[in-house]
C-alpha positions in Angstrom: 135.8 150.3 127.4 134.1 147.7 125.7 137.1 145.5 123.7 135.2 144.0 121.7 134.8 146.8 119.3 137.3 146.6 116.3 139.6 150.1 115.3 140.4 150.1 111.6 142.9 153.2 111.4 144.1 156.0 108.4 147.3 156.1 108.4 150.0 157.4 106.1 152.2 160.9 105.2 151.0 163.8 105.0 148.2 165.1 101.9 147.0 161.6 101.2 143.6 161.7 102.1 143.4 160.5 105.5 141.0 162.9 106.8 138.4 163.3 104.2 138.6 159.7 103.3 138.0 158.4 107.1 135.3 160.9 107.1 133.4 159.3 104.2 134.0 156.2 105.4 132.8 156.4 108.7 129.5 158.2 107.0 129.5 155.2 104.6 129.5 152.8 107.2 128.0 154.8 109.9 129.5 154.2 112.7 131.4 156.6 114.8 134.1 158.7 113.9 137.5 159.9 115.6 139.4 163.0 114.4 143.0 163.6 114.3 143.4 165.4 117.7 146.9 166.6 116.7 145.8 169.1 113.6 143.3 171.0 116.6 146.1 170.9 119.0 148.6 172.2 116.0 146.2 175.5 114.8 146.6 177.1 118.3 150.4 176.7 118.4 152.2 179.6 118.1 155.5 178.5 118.7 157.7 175.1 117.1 156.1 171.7 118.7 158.5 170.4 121.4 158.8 166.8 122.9 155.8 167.9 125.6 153.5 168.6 122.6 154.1 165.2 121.4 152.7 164.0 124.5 150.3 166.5 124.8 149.3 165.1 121.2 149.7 161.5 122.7 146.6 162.1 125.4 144.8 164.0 123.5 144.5 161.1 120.5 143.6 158.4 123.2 141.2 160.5 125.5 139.0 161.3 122.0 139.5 157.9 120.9 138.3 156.6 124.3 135.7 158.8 124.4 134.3 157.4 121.2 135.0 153.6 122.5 132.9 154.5 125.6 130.0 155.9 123.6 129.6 154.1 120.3 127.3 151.4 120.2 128.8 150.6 117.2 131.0 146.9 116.4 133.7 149.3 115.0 135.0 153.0 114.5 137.2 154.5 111.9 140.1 156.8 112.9 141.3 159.4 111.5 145.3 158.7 112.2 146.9 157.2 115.8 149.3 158.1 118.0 152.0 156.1 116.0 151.8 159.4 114.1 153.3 161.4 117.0 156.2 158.6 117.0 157.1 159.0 113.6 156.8 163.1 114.2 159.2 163.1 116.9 161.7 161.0 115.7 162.0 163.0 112.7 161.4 166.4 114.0 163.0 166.3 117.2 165.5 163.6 116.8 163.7 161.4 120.1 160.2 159.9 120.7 158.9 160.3 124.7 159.5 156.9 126.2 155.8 157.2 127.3 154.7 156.8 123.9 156.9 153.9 122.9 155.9 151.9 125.7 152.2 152.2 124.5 152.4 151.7 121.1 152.3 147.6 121.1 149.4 148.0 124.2 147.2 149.9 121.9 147.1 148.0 118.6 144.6 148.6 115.7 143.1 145.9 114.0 143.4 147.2 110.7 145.6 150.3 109.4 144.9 151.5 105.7 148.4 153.1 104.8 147.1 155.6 101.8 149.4 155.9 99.4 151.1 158.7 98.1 149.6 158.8 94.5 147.6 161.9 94.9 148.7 166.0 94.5 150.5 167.7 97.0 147.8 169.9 98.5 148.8 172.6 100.6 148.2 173.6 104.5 149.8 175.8 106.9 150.0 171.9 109.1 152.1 170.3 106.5 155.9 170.4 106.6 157.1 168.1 103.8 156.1 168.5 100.5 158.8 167.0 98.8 159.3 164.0 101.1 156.1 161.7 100.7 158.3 158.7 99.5 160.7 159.0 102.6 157.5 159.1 105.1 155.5 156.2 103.0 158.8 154.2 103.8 158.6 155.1 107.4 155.0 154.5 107.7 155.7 150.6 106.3 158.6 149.9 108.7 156.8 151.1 111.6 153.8 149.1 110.6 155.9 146.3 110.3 157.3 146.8 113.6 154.1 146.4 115.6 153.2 143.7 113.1 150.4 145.5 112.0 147.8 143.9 110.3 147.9 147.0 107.3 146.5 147.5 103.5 148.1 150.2 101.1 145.0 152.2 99.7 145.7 153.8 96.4 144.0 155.4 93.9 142.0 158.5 93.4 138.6 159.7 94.0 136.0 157.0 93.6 138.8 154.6 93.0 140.5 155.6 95.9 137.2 155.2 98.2 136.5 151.8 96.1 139.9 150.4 97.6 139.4 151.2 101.6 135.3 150.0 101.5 137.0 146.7 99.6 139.7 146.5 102.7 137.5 147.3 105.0 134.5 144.5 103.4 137.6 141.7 103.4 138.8 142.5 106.9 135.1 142.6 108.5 134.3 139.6 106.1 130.9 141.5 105.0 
């Protein structure tokens, strides 16, 4: 895995954009792109997650991020989420995060997390659990940033505005 290639990450609760906005921004920018491995794993799940789908979640988000690593000839990819999300699910679904995945989160750092805020509409999905809880998770999100000592930039906005504010982040932290 070449190191040299920089990971700027969306990050943030749920229905704030993360998706569709690291999908226009990787387009923007063209370089390569890597999904959110945890809302695949999710549709086929016919049951309530456990602690071995967290991990489960875990691999999968580092083998397709890895896989992109490998193959991009790119000096940096956009991802879609990181594995810190399957932290922040387990703590608060299942009351305990795997030790597995607390012992990787400072070994796999980001150099730069855009934490979307929560100023846009609740929009919903059968993958969603909390509608009514985006300031509680936006909280979260910010201490667990601050715990890795994350180098992180609240995106808000909406629309163009919103896509304005991650291409500036993204421009000051790549210094184009």
């Amino acid at each position: 895995m070449n190191k040299s290639i920089k990971k700027i990450a969306l990050v943030g609760p749920e229905s704030t954009g993360k998706s569709t906005m690291s999908q226009l921004l990787a387009k923007y920018y063209k370089v390569s792109w890597v999904p959110e491995y945890a809302r695949y794993y999710c549709e086929n799940l016919n049951a309530p997650y456990t602690l071995q789908d967290e991990l489960n979640m875990y691999y999968g988000q580092l083998a397709l991020e890895d896989a992109i690593l490998v193959t991009t000839e790119n000096d940096f990819i956009i991802c879609d989420t990181t594995f810190l999300t399957v932290k922040i699910w387990s703590d608060e679904v299942l009351g305990e995060t795997p030790q597995l995945v607390l012992d990787a989160l400072p070994e796999h750092p980001y150099d730069l997390y855009l934490l979307m805020d929560i100023d846009l509409p609740w929009q919903d999905d059968p993958l969603r659990d909390f509608p009514n809880q985006s300031t509680y998770f936006m909280e979260v999100w910010h201490k667990e940033l601050k715990a890795l000592d994350a180098n992180y930039k609240v995106i808000s906005g909406t629309g163009d505005i919103r896509f304005e504010n991650a291409k500036a982040a993204i421009d000051q932290f790549l210094k184009l």
